[in-house]
C-alpha positions in Angstrom: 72.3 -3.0 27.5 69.6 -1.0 26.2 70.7 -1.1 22.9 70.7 -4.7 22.8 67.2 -5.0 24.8 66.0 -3.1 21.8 67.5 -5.3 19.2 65.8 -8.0 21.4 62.1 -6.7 21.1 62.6 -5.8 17.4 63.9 -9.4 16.6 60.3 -10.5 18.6 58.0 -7.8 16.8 59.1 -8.8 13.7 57.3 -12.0 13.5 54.3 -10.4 15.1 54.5 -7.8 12.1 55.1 -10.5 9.3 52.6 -12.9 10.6 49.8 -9.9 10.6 48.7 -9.7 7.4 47.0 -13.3 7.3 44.2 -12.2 9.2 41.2 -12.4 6.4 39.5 -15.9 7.5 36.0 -14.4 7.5 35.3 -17.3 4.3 34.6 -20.1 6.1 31.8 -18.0 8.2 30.6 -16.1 5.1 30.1 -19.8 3.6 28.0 -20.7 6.9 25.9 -17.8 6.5 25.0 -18.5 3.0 24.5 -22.6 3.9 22.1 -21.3 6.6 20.3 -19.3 4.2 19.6 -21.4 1.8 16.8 -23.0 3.4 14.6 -20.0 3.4 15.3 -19.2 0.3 14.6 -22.6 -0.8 11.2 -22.4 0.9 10.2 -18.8 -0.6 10.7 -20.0 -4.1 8.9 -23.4 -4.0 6.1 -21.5 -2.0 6.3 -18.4 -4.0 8.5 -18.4 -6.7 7.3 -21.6 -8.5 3.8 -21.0 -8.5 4.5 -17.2 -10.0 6.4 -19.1 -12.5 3.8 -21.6 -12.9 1.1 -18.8 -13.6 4.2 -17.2 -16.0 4.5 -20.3 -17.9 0.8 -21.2 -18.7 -0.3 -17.2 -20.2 2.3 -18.6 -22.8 0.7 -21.9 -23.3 -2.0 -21.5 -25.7 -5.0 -24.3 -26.0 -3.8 -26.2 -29.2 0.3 -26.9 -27.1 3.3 -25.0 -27.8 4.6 -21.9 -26.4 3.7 -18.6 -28.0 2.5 -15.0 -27.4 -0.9 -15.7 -29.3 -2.7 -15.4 -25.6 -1.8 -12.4 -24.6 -2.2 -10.7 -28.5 -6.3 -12.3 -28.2 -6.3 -11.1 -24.4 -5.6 -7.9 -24.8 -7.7 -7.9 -28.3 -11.0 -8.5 -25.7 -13.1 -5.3 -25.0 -14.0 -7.5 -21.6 -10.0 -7.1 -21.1 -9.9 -3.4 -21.5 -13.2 -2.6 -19.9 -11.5 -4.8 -16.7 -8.1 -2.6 -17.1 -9.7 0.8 -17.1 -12.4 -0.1 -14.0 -9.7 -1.4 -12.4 -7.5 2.1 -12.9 -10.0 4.2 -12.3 -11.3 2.3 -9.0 -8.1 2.1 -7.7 -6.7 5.9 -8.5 -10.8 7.3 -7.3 -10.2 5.2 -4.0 -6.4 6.3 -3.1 -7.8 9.9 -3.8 -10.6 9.7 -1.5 -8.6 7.3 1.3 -6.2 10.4 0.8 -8.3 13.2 1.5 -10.5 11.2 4.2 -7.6 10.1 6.2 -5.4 13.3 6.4 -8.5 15.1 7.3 -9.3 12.5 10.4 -6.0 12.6 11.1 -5.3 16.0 11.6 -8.4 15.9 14.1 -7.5 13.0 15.9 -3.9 14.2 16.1 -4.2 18.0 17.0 -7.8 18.4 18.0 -8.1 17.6 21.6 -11.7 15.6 21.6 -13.1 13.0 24.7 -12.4 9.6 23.2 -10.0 10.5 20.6 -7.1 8.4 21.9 -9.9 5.5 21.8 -10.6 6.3 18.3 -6.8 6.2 17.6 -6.5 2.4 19.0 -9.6 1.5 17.1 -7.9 2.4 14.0 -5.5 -0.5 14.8 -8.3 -2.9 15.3 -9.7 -1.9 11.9 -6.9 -3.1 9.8 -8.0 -6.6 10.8 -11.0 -6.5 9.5 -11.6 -8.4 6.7 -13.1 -5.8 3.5 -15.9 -8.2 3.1 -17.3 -7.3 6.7 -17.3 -3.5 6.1 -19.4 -4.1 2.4 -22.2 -6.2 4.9 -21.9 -2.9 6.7 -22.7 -0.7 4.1 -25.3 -3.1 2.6 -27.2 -3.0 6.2 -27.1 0.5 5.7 -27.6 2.2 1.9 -28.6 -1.8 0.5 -31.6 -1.3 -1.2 -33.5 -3.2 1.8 -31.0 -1.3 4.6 -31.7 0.7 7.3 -31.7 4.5 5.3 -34.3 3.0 2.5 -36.6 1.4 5.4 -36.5 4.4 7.2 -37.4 6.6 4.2 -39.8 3.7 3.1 -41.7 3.8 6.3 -41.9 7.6 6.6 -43.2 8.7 3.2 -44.8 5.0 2.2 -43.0 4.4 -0.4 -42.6 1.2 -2.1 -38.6 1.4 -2.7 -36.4 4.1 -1.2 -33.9 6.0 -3.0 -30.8 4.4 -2.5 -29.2 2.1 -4.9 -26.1 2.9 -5.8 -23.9 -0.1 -4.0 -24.2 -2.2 -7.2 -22.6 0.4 -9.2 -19.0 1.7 -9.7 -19.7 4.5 -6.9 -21.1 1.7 -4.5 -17.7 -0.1 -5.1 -15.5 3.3 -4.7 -17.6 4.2 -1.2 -16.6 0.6 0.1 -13.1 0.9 -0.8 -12.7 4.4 0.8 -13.8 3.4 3.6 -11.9 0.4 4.1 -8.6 1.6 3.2 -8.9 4.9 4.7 -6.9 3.5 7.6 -4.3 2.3 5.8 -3.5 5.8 4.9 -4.5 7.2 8.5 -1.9 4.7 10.4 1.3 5.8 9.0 -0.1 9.7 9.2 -0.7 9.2 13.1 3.0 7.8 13.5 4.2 10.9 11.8 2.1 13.5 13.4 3.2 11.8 17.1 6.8 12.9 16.1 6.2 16.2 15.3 7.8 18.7 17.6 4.9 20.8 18.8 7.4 24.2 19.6 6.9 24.4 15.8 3.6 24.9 15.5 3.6 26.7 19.2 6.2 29.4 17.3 3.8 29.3 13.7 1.0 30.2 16.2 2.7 33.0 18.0 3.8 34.4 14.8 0.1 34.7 13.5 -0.2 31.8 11.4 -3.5 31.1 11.1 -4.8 26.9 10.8 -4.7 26.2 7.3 -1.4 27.9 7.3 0.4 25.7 9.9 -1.5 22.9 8.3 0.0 23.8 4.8 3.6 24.9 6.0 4.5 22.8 9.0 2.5 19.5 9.2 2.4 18.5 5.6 6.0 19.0 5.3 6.7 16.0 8.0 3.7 13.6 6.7 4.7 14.0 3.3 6.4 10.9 3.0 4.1 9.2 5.3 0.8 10.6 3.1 3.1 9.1 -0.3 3.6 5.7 1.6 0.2 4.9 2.3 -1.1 6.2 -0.4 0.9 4.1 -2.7 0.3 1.0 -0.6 -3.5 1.8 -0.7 -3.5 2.3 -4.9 -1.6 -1.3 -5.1 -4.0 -3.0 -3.0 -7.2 -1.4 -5.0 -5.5 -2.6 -7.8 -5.6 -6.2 -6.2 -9.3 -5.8 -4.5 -11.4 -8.5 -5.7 -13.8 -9.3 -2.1 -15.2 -5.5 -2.2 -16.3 -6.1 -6.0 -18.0 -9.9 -5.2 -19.4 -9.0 -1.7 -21.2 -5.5 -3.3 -22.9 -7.6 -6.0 -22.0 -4.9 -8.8 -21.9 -8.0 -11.8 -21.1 -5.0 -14.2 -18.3 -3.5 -12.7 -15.6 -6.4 -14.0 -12.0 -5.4 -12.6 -9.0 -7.3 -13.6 -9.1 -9.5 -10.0 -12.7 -10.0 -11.0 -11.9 -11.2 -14.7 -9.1 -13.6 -13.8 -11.7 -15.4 -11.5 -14.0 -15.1 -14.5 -11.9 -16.7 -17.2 -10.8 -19.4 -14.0 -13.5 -20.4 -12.7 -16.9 -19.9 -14.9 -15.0 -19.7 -18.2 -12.4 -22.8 -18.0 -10.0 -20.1 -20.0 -7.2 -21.0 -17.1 -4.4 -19.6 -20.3 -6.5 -16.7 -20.5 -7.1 -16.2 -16.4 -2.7 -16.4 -16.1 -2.2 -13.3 -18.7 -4.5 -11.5 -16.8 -2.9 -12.2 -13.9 0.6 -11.8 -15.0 -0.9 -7.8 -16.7 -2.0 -7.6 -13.2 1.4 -8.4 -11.3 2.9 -6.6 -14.0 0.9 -3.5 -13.3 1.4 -3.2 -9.2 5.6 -4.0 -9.7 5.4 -1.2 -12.0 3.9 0.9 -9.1 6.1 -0.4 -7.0 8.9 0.3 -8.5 7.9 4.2 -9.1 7.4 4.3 -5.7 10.7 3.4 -4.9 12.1 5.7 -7.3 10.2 8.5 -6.1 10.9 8.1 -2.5 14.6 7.7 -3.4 15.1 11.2 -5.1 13.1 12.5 -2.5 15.5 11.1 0.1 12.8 8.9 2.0 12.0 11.8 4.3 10.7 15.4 4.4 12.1 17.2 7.4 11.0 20.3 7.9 10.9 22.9 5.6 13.6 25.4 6.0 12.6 28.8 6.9 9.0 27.4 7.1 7.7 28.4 10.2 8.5 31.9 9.3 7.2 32.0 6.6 3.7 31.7 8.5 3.8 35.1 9.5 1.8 37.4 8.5 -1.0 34.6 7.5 
């Protein structure tokens, strides 16, 4: 009997086993997936995609028909063109600097220096990425304009017919806007990373004599460097792309590439000549894009912390 009770449930496994292997029917939902997708995709690339290639397509159309490279060789042959390039990369790569240094220095206050209204401040940062860039150039035109609030104050103490500042239609009016709009930007992502940071590791730096500076140096930038890389990248490709900072300051000679494109567009009639532009200008923030990527990649998308680093912060 138990011999042929075995033979039994073998003879009934056995079809179980043979019929396993036809199991992968996952097709039919994989083909689902990709029918429901296709809707999306199609809207992204008639909303996107076709008017990038539209732009594409017309820097290669020169004025007399046909399809060439003779646009870009007399675009790029402009001094108006390489003037608008190197404004543009200096305005940009000034601002991240100065969004950089502003926003790690608030953000180690608001983050580690106990203050009434800090948390306050911290929400308002929030708020302030809403704000349109034109609103804060009004700002600082109410303010250091050449009929603002400093020059009427110095105009009504000393009687003098114009006051000294007038420096918002020039380069350094444009960089002071653009610091102080995308300062933020760079502050936001530092906040998230200074609320994760363990505090027993700056409590042991402290107890092992570490003086400010040193904790600052060894133990916090450690954690925000990724954070500080993020929005500093994010803030150099949108300086790259800043065009309302440039019109709403008034500075007519500081010509950026946003600037030019509207230029060529809109005053000009050059529309060939606005789409290179446009296309060096998309071509120049994937570029950063892409080395951002690549940067963050090797670095492994994260700085933990530093080993051996608190430490280290003896003796300091």
């Amino acid at each position: 009997m138990p011999r042929t009770d075995t033979a039994a449930a073998a003879a009934t496994t056995a079809p179980a086993r043979a019929a396993a292997p036809a199991r992968p029917r996952a097709r039919p939902r994989r083909t689902g997936a990709a029918l429901w997708a296709l809707p999306p995709v199609a809207a992204l690339g008639l909303v996107f995609l076709y008017p990038l290639a539209l732009v594409v397509w017309q820097s290669f159309t020169p004025e007399d028909g046909g399809h060439s490279t003779a646009p870009y060789a007399e675009v790029l042959a402009e001094a108006s063109f390489r003037t608008a390039l190197t404004n543009t990369v200096l305005i940009a790569v000034g601002a991240t600097a100065g969004a950089l240094l502003l926003g790690l220095a608030l953000s180690l206050v608001i983050a580690f220096v106990p203050f009434p209204g800090g948390r306050a401040l911290s929400r308002f940062i929030d708020l302030f990425l809403a704000f349109p860039s034109f609103l804060i150039t009004l700002a600082l035109l109410f303010l250091y304009g050449t009929v603002g609030m400093a020059n009427g104050l110095w105009t009504d103490l000393t009687g003098a017919a114009h006051g000294p500042l007038d420096f918002l239609h020039t380069p350094w009016g444009v960089l002071l806007a653009e610091v102080t709009y995308f300062t933020p930007f760079v502050m936001r992502p530092l906040l998230a990373a200074f609320s994760q940071l363990e505090t027993g590791q700056l409590e042991a730096a402290a107890s092992l004599g570490a003086r400010p500076w040193r904790i600052v140096r060894t133990v916090i930038l450690p954690e925000a460097l990724p954070s500080l890389a993020a929005g500093g990248a994010l803030v150099l490709v949108l300086c790259l792309n800043e065009f309302g900072i440039v019109l709403f300051t008034g500075a007519k000679d500081v010509v950026t590439l946003p600037v030019l494109v509207y230029t060529k567009a809109m005053l000009d009639g050059d529309y060939t000549g606005a789409c290179v532009v446009a296309v060096v200008n998309i071509v120049l923030s994937v570029a950063l894009y892409a080395l951002y990527r690549t940067v963050m990649s090797r670095t492994g998308g994260g700085a933990g912390p530093r080993p051996g680093g608190v430490p280290h912060c003896a003796g300091a």
